[in-house]
N, C-alpha and C positions, 0 to 999 in steps of 0.2 A: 102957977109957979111964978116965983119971984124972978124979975130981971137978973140980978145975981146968981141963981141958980142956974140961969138961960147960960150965962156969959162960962162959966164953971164947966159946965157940960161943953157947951163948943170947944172949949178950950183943951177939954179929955178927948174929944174925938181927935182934934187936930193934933196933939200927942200921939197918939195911937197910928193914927196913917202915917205917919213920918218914921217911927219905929220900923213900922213894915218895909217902907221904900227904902231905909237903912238897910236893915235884911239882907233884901234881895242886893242891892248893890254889894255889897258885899262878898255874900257866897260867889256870885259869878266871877270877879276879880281874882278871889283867892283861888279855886278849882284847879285842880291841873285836867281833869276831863272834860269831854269835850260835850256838849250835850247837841240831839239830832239838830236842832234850829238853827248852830252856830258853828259855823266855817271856820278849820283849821290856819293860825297864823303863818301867811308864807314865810321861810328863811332865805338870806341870801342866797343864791349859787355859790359853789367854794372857785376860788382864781384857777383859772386853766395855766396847766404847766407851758413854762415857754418848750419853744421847736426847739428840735434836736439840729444840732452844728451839723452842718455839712464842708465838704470840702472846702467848694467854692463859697462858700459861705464868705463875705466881705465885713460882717460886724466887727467891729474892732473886738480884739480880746486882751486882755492881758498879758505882755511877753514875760516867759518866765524868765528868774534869776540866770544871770550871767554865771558861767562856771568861769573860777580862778584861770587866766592865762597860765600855760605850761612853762618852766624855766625855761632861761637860755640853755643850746647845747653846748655842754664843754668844749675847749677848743679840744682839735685835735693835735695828740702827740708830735712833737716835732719830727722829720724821715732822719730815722739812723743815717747814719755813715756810711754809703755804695761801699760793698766790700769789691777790693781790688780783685782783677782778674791775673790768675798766671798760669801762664800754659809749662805743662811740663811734658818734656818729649823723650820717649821712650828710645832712644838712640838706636837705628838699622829694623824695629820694628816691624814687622808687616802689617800693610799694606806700605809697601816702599814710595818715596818718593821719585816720580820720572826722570830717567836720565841718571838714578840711580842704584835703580832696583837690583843691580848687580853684584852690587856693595851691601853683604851682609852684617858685617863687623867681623871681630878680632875671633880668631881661633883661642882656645883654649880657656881657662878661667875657673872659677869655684863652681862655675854652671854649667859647665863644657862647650860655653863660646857666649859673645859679648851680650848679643838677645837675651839669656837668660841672666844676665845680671842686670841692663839696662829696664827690661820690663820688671822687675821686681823693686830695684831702685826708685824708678818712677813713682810706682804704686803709694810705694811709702811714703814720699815725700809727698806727694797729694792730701794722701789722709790727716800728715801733721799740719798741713798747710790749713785745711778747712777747719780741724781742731781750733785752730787760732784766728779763724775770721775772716779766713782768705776765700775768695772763689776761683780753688785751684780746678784745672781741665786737666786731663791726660791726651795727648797725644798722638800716633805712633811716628813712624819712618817718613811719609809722608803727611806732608802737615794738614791739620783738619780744625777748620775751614783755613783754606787757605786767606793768608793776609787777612788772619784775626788780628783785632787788637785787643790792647789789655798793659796791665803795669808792668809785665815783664813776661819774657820766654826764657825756661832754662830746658836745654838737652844736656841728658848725661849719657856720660859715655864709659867704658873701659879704653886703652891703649894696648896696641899689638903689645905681643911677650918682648921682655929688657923697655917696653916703651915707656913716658911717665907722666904723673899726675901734672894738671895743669887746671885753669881757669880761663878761659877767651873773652875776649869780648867783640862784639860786631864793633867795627871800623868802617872810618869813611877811607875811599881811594883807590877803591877794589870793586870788587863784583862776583859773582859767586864760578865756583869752580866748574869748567865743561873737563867730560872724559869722551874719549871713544863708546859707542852704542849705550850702555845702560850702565858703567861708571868703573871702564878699564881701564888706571892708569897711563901716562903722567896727566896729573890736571892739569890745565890750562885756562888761561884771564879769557879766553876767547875759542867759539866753538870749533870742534873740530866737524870737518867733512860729513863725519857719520854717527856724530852725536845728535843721540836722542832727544828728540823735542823737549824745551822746560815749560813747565809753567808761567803764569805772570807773572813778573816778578815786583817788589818793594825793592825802597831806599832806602840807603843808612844815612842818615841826615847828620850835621854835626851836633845837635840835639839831642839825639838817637845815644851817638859813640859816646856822647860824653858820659848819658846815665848809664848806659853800657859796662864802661868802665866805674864807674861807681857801685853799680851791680856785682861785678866781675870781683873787686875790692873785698867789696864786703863778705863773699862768701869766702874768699882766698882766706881769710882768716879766721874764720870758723874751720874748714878746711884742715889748713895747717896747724891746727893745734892737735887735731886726730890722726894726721899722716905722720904714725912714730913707729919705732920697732915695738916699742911696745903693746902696740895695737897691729903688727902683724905686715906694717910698711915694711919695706928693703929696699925701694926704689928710692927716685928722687923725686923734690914738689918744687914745679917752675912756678910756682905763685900766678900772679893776674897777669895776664897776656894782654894788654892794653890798646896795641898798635896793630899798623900790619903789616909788620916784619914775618910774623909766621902765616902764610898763606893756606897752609891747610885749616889754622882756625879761624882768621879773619875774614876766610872768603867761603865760610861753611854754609852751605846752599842755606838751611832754615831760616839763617840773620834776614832773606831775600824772599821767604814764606811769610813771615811775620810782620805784621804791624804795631809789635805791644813798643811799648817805650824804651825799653830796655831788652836786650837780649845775650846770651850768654853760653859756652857749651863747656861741659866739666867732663874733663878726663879725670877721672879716681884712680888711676894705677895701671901698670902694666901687668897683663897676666904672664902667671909664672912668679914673678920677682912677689908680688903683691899678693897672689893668693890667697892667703890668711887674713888680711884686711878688707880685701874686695868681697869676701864670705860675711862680712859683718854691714848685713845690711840697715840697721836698726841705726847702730853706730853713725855710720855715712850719711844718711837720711837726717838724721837729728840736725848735724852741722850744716848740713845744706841750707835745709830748712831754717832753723835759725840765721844763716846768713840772707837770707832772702826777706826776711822778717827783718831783719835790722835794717838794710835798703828799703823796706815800705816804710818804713815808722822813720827813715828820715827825712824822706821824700815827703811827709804828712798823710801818706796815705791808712796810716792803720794805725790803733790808738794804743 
């Protein structure tokens, strides 16, 4: 064989093996099976979850969002206006006052005696007073609590039969009337022997008399516009009794129970003469009442 031929042939074998080693390189690469000689390729482990939070767990965490601050609170309303206080006294009432328990009031009248016109008057006059924003109290004979205070005290009253309508007002200069045991006539500035024990008593200041007398005024004129025949008067109206000239009103033991600012005691009529008028208790009431209202509202106390 020629050298040529030699170099030719080597050169086919050496082709040939290299093809093969190609081959096999090859197939193993591309395979996804696995053959018995050759170990499975490890994979990572997958990341372990982190620990669970615990209480006391100190890691910082995230604070959550802030919620909106809550508005300011409105102010609150400004306090209404104290409503005035006025006692209203049911004139000879029961439970009587000491020293005078004796003293029922007047015989005769639209009611068959001065109690039933006095407690019905009272009544009345309470309920229009609170209608209107007053803080009216009732009363009776003896005064309850004693030496309350408040913007005013009104007692009504009736007058014995031929007696007449009037208006009082507590005065300085006096002091309230003493009787024999539980209020036997004549009064007197000063107790007698066997006069019944009184109460403590208050002062009439010259304070006191002055709004007194303003009080007194102002109802005198409400009053007097309804003590007419026409409404069933036949008597007379002494108007405001301002002084104390007349000692039966000036020194009316309640002006000496009371501590309101003002105080006051209203004779509406004599029974008998008056009858027909002193039945109109709706009538009487109203005037009162409105007179009592015009002395708060000028006093500043009610609007």
């Amino acid at each position: 064989m020629s050298r040529g031929a030699l170099i030719t042939g080597a050169l086919a074998v050496a082709l040939a093996a290299a093809a093969i080693v190609l081959a096999v390189v090859t197939d193993g690469g591309g395979s996804d099976s696995t053959s018995p000689d050759t170990a499975p390729t490890a994979s990572a482990p997958p990341p372990e979850p982190p620990p669970p939070t615990r209480p006391d767990d100190t890691t910082p965490t995230t604070p959550p969002a802030a919620e909106p601050a809550p508005p300011p609170p409105a102010a609150e309303p400004a306090s209404p206006r104290e409503r005035p206080v006025v006692w209203v006294q049911a004139g000879h009432a029961e439970p009587r006052e000491p020293g005078y328990r004796a003293q029922t009031g007047a015989s005769g009248g639209p009611f068959g005696g001065e109690i039933g016109f006095t407690t019905r008057l009272a009544a009345a006059i309470v309920q229009r007073l609170r209608r209107a924003g007053v803080d009216a109290r009732e009363t009776p004979g003896e005064v309850t609590p004693n030496m309350a205070p408040g913007a005013a005290f009104v007692s009504v009253h009736h007058d014995v039969p031929g007696g007449q309508a009037l208006v009082g007002a507590a005065s300085t200069g006096g002091g309230e009337n003493y009787y024999h045991g539980e209020g036997t006539p004549p009064p007197s500035p000063t107790p007698y022997a066997d006069s019944a024990p009184h109460r403590p008593a208050t002062a009439v200041s010259p304070q006191v008399a002055s709004r007194s007398a303003g009080l007194a005024r102002s109802v005198a004129r409400r009053f007097g516009r309804i003590y007419t025949p026409a409404n069933g008067a036949n008597g007379s109206f002494a108007g405001a009794i301002t002084d104390s000239g007349n000692t039966r009103v000036a020194n009316y033991y309640a002006f000496y129970r009371s501590a309101a600012d003002a105080r006051v005691i209203i004779e509406a009529g004599g029974a008998g003469t008056d009858d027909a008028f002193l039945g109109r208790i709706d009538l009487i009431a109203a005037a009162i009442s409105e007179g009592i209202l015009d002395d708060l509202r000028s006093r500043g106390l009610l609007a």
